[in-house]
C-alpha positions as CSV (number, residue, x, y, z in Angstrom):
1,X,-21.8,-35.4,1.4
2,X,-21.0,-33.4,-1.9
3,X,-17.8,-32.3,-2.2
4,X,-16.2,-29.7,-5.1
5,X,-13.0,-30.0,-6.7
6,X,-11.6,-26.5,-8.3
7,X,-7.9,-26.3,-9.8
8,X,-6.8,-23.2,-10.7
9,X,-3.6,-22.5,-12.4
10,X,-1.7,-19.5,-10.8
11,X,1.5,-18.1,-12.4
12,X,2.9,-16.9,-8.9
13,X,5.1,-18.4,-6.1
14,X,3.3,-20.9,-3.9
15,X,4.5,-19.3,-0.7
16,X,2.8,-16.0,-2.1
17,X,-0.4,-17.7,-3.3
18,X,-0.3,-19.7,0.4
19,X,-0.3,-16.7,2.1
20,X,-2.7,-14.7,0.0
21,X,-5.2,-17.3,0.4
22,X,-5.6,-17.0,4.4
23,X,-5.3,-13.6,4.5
24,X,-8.3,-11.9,6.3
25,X,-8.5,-8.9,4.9
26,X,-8.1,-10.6,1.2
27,X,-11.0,-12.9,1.7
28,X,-13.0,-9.9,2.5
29,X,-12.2,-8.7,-0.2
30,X,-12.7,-11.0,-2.7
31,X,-16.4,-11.8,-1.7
32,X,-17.9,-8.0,-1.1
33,X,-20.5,-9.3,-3.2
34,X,-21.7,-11.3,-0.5
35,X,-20.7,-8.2,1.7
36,X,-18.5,-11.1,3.6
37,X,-16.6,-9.2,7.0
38,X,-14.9,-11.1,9.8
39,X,-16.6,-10.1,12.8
40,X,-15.0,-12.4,15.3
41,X,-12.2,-13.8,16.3
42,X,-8.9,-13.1,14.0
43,X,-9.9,-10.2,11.7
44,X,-7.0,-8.6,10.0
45,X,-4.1,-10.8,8.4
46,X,-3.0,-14.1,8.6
47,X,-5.0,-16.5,9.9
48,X,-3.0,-19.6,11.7
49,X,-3.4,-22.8,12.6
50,X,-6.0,-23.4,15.9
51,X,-7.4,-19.7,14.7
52,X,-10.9,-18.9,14.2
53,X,-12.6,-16.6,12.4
54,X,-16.5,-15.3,12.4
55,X,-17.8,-14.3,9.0
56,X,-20.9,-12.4,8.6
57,X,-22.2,-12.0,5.2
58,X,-25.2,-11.8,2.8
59,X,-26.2,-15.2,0.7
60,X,-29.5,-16.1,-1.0
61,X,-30.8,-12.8,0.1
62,X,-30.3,-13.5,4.5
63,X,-27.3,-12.3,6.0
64,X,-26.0,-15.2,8.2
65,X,-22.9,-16.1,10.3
66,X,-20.7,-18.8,9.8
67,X,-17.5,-20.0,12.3
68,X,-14.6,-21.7,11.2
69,X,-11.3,-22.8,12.5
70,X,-7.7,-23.4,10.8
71,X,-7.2,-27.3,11.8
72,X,-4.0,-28.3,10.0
73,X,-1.4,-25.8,8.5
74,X,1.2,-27.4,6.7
75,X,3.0,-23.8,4.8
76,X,2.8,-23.8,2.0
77,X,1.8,-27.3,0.6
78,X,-2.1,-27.0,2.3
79,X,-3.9,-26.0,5.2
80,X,-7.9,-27.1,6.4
81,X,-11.3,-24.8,7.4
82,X,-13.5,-26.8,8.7
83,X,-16.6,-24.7,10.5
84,X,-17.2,-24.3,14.1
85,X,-20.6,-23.2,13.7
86,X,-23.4,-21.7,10.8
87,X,-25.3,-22.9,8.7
88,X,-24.3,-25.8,7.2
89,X,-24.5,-28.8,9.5
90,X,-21.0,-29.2,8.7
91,X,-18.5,-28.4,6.4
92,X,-14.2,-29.0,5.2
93,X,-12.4,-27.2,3.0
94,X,-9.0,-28.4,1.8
95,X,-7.3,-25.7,0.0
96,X,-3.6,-27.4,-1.5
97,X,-1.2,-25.6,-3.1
98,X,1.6,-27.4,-5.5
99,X,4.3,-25.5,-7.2
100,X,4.9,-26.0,-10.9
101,X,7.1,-24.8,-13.7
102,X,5.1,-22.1,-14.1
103,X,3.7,-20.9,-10.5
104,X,1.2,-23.2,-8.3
105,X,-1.7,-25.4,-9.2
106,X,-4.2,-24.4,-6.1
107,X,-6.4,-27.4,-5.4
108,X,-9.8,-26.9,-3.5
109,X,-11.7,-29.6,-2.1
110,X,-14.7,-28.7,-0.4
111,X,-17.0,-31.3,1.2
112,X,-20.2,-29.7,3.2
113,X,-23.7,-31.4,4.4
114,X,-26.8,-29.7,4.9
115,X,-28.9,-29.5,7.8
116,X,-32.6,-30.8,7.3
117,X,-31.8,-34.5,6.2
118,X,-33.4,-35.3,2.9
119,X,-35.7,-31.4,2.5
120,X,-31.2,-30.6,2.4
121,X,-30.0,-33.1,0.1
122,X,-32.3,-31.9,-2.7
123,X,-31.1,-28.5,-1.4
124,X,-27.9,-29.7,-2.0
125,X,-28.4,-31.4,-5.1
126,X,-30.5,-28.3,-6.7
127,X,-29.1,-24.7,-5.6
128,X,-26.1,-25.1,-2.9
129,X,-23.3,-27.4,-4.9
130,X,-24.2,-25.1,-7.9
131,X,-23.8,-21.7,-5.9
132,X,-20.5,-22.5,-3.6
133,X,-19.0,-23.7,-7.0
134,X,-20.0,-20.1,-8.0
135,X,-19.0,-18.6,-5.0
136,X,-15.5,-20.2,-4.8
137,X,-14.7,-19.3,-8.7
138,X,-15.0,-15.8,-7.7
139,X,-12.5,-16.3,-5.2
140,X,-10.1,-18.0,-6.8
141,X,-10.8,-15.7,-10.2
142,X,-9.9,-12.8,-7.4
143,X,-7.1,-14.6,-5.6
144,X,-5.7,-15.5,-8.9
145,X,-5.1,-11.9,-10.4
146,X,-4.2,-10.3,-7.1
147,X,-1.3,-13.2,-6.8
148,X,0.0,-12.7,-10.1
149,X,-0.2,-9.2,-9.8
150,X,1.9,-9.2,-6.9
151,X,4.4,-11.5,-8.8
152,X,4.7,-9.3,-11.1
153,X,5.5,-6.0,-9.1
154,X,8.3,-8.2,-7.3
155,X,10.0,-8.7,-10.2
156,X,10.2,-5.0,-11.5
């Protein structure tokens, strides 16, 4: 099962940078490149633990739908997706948040298997570890400026 690490050093409050990461409309946000939109389940806001949310969104040229559910919630050390139902045979995402001196290190683990046994290892292996790296960078790059941003206009 491959699994990416990310760390990404955020100069805002961990409670803000918690929040800001399962925010709904955020995520949305973030990935309109993939023309991402919650279809399903909680849309708009915060999304909690044993809350599930249907994204619907364009990747390697087929738009395709993709359940997950919130299934711990610890605010605002961490909190786990792990997906319901899509494409993915399955897939976990750990998102951890510590605070520093400076802000909060954010900490992704994401661990995912392919369906179609060894035709989606070399899947895997050549094009899917490479692009949700990808895809998460953007994210955090996104979640990253917004949060500091935000920091910032709290403190004057």
């Amino acid at each position: 099962m491959p699994t990416i690490h990310l760390q990404t050093e955020i100069f805002a409050p961990q409670a803000l940078v918690f929040d800001l990461s399962r925010n709904i409309d955020f995520h949305q946000a973030s990935l309109a490149h993939t023309q991402e939109v919650a279809v399903a389940g909680c849309t708009t806001g915060l999304i909690g633990l044993g809350q599930w949310v249907t994204w619907e969104g364009r990747h390697f040229g087929i738009r395709q739908r993709l359940t997950v559910e919130i299934t711990a919630l610890n605010p605002p050390t961490d909190f786990v997706d792990e997906m319901v139902s899509g494409a993915f045979k399955a897939f976990r995402h750990l998102h951890r948040f510590e605070a520093t001196a400076r802000g909060t290190l954010m900490q992704d683990e994401f661990s995912f298997t392919s369906p179609f046994g060894i035709i989606g290892r070399c899947f895997n292996a050549l094009v899917l570890t490479r692009y949700m790296t990808h895809v998460l960078r953007i994210r955090n790059a996104a979640l990253k400026e917004a949060a500091e941003l935000a920091a910032m206009d709290s403190h004057g």
